[in-house]
N, C-alpha and C positions, 0 to 999 in steps of 0.2 A: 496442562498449560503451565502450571505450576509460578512462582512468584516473579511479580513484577521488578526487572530493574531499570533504574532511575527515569534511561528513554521511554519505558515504556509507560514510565508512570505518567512524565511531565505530557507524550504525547497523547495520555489519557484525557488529564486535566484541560490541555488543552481544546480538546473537542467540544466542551461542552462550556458554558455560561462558569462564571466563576461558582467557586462553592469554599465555603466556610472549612469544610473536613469532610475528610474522604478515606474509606479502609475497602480492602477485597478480605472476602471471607467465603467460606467453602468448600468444597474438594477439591475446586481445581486449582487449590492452592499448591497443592502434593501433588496431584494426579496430571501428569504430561500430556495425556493425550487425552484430556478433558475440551471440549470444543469451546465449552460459554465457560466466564470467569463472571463470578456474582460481585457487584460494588455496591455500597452506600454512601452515598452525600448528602451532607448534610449544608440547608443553605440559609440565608437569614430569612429570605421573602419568597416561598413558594411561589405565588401569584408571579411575581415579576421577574422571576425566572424561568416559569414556561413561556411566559411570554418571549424571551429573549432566546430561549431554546428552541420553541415553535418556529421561529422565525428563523435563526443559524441551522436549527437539525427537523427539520419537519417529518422525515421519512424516517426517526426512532420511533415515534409514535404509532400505533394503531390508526387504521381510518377513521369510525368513529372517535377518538376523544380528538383525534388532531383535527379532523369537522366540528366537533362542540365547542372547541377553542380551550383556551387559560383559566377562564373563572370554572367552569365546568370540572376542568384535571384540576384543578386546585380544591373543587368540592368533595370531590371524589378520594384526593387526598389525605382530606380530613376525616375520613370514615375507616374504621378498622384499626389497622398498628398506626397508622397514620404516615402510610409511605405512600407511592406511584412510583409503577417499575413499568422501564421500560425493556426490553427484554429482545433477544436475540437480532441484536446492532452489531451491523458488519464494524470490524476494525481492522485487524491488519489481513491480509489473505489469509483464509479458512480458520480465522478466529474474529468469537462471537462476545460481546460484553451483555449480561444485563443489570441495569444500575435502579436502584430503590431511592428516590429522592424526599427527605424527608427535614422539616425546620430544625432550626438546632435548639430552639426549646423544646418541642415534643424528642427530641432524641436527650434531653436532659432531661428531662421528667421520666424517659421509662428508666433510665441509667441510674436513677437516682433514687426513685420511687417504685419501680416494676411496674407502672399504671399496664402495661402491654405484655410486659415479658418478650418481646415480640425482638426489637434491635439489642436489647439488654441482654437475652437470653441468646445471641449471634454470637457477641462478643465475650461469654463466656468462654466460646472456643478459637481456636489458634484463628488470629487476623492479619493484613499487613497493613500498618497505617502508613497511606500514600499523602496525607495534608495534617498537620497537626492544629488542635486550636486549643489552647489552654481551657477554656473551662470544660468543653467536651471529653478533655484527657486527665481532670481531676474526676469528671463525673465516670468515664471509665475505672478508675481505679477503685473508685469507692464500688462502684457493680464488680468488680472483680471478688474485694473482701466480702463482698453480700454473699456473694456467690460460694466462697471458702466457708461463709457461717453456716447457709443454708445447707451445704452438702456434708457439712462434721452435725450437722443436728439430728441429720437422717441416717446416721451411721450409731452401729454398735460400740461397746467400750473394746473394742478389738477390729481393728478391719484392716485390709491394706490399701495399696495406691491405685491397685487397679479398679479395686471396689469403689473408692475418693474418688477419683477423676472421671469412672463410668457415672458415678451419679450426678456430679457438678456439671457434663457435655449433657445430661438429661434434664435437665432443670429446666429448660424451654419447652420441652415436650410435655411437662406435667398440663393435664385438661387438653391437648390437643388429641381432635380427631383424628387426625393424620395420621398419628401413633397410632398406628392398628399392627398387628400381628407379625408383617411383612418389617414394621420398620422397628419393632421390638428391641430387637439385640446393636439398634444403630449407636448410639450414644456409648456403649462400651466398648464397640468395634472401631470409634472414632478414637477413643480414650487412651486406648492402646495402640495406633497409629502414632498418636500423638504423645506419648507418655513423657518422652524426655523435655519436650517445648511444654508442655503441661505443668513440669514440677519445676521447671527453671523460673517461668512468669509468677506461679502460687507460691513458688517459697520463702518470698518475705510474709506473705501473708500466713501461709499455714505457722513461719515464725512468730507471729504477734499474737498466737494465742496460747496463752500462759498456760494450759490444763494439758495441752496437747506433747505429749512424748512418742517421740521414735523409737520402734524396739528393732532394731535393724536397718534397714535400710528401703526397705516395702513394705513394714508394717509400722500400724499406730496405735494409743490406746491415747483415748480420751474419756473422762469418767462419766457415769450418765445421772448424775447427780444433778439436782436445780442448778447448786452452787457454780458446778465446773460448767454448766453448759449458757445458764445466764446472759454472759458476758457475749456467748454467739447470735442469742436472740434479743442484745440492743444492737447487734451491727446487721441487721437483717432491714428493710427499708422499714419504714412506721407502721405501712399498710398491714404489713403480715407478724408484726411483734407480736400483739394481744395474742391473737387466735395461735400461734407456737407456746407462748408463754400457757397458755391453757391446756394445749397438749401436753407440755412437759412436766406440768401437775400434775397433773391425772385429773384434776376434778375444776371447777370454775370457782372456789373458793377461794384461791390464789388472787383473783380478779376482783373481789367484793374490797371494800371498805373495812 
């Protein structure tokens, strides 16, 4: 299908009830002969946008929830990553959209916090943002450098970019089921797809970390000291500081008084 432009985007937005922000993310961002293109929107007032969607797009919906009505998809909503996708919505001839709608506080709190890992852990990898909204693209950036701390913490004093960016496209997978055997090698297969968009978006970021040196051009060394590494586990969300910081000690003594 591969990336939207502008007509396609505005004729996107159009379909559906207004929305706050909006990114496609996915394969068939790359991939031309991908049939469905994955969206997220993000909107102020779940409730009152299925209502308004219900009523303009009734047949995106499944039978069941489009018969339980609004308050129903909007409960349903709240359970889980805290999205409702609607999924395989005709668009243009023999192209399919399916769109994940979710508040734009819950899409700040996983961006900012990882409460989910779930939309945060998306947009770790390559997106195209179709709506911009200022505080949802500050909270993006900040998930971006988490995402830079997290993947140089789990790396050796020596690695390269392919090793970086296959662990950072992996970082949502950690504790998923899904991850089984079959989808193992996905996250570096993606990484390496994407290498060149990968190191252009991360390299302010992989810049602002003062320990980090480049020995060429594909490789890094970062020290594995408390000291040098520190500075990665206060940029990591709050959730996950201590328990890093305890790992990189070796022992829970670091964490007493």
């Amino acid at each position: 299908m591969g990336r939207f432009d502008d007509a396609e985007v505005d004729d996107i937005l159009q379909m559906v009830p207004h929305v706050e922000y909006a990114l496609a993310y996915g394969s068939a961002l790359t991939d031309d002969k991908a049939a469905m293109a994955d969206l997220l929107l993000a909107v102020k007032d779940p409730h009152e946008w299925h209502i308004r969607n219900l009523q303009n797009n009734p047949r995106h919906y499944a039978l069941a929830p489009r018969l339980a009505g609004p308050t129903a998809i909007t409960y349903l909503q709240s359970k889980g990553a805290g999205l409702y996708y609607n999924a395989y919505v005709p668009w243009r001839p023999n192209r399919l959209i399916k769109y994940g709608v979710i508040s734009t506080d819950a899409m700040q709190a996983d961006l900012l916090h990882w409460d989910r890992l779930y939309v945060a852990g998306r947009m770790h990898k390559p997106v195209q943002h179709l709506r911009a909204h200022a505080k949802l693209d500050a909270a993006a950036h900040t998930n971006r450098h988490s995402a830079v701390a997290a993947s140089l913490l789990l790396q050796p004093a020596r690695f390269d970019s392919d090793r970086l960016f296959g662990t950072l496209c992996g970082l949502s997978y950690a504790g998923d089921p899904r991850q089984g055997v079959v989808e193992q090698r996905k996250p570096e297969a993606l990484a390496r797809m994407h290498l060149a968009g990968l190191e252009s978006e991360y390299a302010p970021h992989l810049a602002s970390v003062a320990a980090l040196r480049r020995d060429g051009t594909t490789h890094f060394e970062l020290p594995t000291s408390l000291d040098a590494r520190l500075p990665l586990v206060l940029a990591l969300p709050s959730t996950a500081q201590l328990e890093t910081l305890r790992e990189l000690a070796g022992d829970r003594r670091v964490c007493q008084p």
